[in-house]
LOFI-17965 format. One record per residue (C-alpha): x, y, z; residue in one letter. Coordinates in steps of 0.05 Angstrom, whole numbers, plus 5000, padded with zeros to 4 digits. Layout:
<rs>
XYZA ...
</rs>
This chain:
<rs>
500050005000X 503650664982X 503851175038X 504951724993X 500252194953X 500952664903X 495253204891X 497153634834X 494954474837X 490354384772X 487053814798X 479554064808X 479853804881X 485354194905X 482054874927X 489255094961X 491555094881X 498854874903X 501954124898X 501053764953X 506653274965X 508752675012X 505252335065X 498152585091X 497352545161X 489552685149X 489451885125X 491651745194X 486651375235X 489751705314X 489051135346X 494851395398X 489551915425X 484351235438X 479250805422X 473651285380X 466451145395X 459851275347X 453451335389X 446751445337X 440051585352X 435051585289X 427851715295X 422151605251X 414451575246X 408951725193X 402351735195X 397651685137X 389551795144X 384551775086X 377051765073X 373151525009X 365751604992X 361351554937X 356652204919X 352651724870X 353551094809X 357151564776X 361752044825X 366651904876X 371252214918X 377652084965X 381952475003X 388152245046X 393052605086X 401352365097X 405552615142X 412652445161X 418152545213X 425552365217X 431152595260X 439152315269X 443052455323X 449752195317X 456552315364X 463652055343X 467652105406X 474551905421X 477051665492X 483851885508X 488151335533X 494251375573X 500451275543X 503850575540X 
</rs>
């Protein structure tokens, strides 16, 4: 696996417009600062009501109503660990 990347200025990724050399650090995982946690919390509910009806042979009518709800909470934490 190489552990070094190259990121040219013209390259449409590069915002910073200069080369970007040698080894990232920002593919580094840090696990010397400790184990990292991921706590989530996703909610969701809908509710759907309707009604039908005839008026006569020929007429009908219908009208329903959907609503929906979701929320995420989600914390990455890391636990510092003492050093070995």
């Amino acid at each position: 696996m190489p552990t070094r990347l190259f990121i040219p200025a013209n390259n449409p990724y590069n915002v910073f417009n200069v080369d970007f050399p040698g080894a990232l650090s920002a593919r580094s995982r840090t696990i010397e600062l400790g184990k990292r946690t991921n706590a989530t919390r996703r909610t969701t509910w809908r509710l759907v009501a309707g009604f039908k009806g005839e008026i006569n042979d020929r007429y009908s009518w219908e009208a329903t109503y959907n609503y929906s709800r979701a929320s995420l909470i989600s914390r990455i934490s890391v636990a510092p660990t003492a050093p070995t």
